[in-house]
N, C-alpha and C positions, 0 to 999 in steps of 0.2 A: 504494500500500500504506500502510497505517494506519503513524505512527510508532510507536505499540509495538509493531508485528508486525516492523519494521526494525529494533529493538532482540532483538528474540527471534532473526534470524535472523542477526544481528551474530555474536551468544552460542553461538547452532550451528554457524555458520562456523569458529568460532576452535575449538571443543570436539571437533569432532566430522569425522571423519576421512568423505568423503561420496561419492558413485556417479561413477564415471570414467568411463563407457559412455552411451551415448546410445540411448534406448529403441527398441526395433524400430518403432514407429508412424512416429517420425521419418524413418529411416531411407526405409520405403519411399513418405515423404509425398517427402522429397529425390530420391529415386530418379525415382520417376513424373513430376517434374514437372521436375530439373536435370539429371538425370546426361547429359543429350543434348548442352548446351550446349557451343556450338564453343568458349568460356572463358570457362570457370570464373571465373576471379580477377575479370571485368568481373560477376560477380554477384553482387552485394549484401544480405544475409541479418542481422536484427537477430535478438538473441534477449530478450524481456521478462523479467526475473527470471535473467537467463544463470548466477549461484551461480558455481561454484566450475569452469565450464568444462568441462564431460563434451561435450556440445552440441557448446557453438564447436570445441574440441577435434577431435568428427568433422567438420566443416563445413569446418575449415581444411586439414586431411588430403585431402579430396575436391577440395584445389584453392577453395573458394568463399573470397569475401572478407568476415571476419565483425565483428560488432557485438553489444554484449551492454550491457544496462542493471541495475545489481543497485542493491540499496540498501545489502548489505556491502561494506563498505572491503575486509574479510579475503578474501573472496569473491573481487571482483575481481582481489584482490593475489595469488591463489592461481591464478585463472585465465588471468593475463597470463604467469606463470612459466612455467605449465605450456606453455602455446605456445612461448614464446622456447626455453625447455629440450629442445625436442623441434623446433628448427629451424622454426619457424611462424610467428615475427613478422612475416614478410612478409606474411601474411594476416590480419591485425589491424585493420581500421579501426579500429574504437577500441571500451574498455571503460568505464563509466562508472558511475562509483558517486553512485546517487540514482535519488528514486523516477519510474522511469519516467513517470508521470501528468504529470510536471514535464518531466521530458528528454525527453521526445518532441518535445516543440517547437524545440529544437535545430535539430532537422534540417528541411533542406530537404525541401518537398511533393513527390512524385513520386520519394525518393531511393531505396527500395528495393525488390527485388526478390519480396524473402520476410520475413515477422513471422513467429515462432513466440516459444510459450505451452506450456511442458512445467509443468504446474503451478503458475503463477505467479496467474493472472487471480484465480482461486479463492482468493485471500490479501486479495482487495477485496471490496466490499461491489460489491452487485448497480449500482446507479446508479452509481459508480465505473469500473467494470469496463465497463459499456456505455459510458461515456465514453470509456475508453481504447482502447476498439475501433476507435471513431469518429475517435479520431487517427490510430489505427493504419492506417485505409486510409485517411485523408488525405495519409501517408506513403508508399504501396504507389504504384509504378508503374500506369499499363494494363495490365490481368490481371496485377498480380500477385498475388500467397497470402498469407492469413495462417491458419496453419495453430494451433488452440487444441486440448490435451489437459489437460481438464478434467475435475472429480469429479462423479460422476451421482449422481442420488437412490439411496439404498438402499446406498449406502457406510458400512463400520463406521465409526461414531464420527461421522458428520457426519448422518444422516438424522433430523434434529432442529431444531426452530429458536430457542434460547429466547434468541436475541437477533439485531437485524436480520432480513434474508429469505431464508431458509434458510442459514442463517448461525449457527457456534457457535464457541465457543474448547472444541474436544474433550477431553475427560480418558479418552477411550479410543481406541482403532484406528490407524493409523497416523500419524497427525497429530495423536497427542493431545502435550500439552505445547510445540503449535508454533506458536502464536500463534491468529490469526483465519481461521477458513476456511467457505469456503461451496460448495455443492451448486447444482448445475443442471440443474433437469427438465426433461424433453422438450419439453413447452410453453412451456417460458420459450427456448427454443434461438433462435426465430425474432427474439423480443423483444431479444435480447441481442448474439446475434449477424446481425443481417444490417437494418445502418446503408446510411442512401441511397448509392446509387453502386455498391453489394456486392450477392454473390449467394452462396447458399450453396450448395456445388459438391456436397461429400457429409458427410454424418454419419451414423459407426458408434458402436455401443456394445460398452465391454471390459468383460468381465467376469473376475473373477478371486476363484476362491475360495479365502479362505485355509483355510476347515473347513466342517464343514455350517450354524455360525450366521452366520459371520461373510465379507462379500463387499468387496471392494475395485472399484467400476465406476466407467468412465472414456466420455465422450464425445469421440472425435475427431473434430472438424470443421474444415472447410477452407471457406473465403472464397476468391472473386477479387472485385477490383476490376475494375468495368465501363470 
């Protein structure tokens, strides 16, 4: 993530009181793929952009053992609480404040189970973002997921591009005032997401209207590692 997008989310962190709940996509991407597992706790789950904890939050509830990369200090300092506070420090590997693009390398090759991307990727610039893919299942086990809910074309306030590729800093829709963010259309899905070694398992599209002008659409896509 760009450093002034890390300063902007700094500034949201601190100001702004922000979602506790973990989006239903998540939910039954975990579902379909963990809830079988004889233990939990041996499954390892990073989250890209983890904020303020809503995510790890359900992940460590369900028993899994989680990881979370933000670039807010405040963030993270909000989402380690809320674990501890709620009896869940024992499922913490660790949370880390800094731009995932960097911290990814930390970790050892093959260490984890599951990568998810609840809105985060989409805060990079396209050649950024395909880069941090390519960690990211450098990092993924054999079959494991990396699970990406990202903004599709035709999203208020982002279906524009008047700087980078398809790429704007919005002054309207829901991301407007929130730094840098970028759209990704169906054609580019293949180019982005599915780096040598990967495959891409399914990809749906959300749609969500907020009135008859104005649409809020999301691509959920899932990777495994071959």
């Amino acid at each position: 993530m760009a450093d002034d997008n890390l300063q902007v989310w700094e500034s949201i962190f601190m100001n702004r009181e922000w979602g506790k709940y973990p989006p239903l996509s998540l939910v039954r991407f975990i579902a379909k793929n963990y809830y079988k597992a004889s233990d939990r706790s041996a499954i390892k789950i990073l989250e890209l952009g983890s904020g303020t904890g809503a995510n790890l939050w359900y992940l460590s509830r369900e028993g899994f053992t989680v990881y979370g990369i933000d670039g807010s200090k405040t963030a993270c300092e909000k989402a380690k609480q809320r674990l501890i506070t709620e009896g869940l420090s024992g499922r913490i590997g660790s949370i880390i404040v800094g731009d995932y693009f960097d911290q990814l390398d930390f970790f050892a090759d093959e260490y984890f189970d599951a990568i998810i991307d609840i809105g985060s990727l989409c805060c990079n610039s396209f050649d950024r973002a395909q880069q941090i893919i390519i960690k990211s299942i450098r990092k993924l086990r054999a079959h494991g997921r990396l699970f990406s809910q990202t903004f599709a074309d035709g999203t208020w306030g982002l279906d524009f591009t008047p700087i980078g590729y398809n790429a704007c800093y919005p002054i309207e829709g829901p991301m407007a005032g929130e730094g840098y963010n970028r759209f990704t259309s169906k054609k580019d899905i293949s180019k982005l997401y599915q780096p040598s070694g990967s495959k891409i398992v399914s990809v749906q599209r959300q749609e969500l209207h907020i009135d008859d002008e104005h649409r809020v659409n999301d691509w959920l896509i899932e990777l495994e590692k071959l």
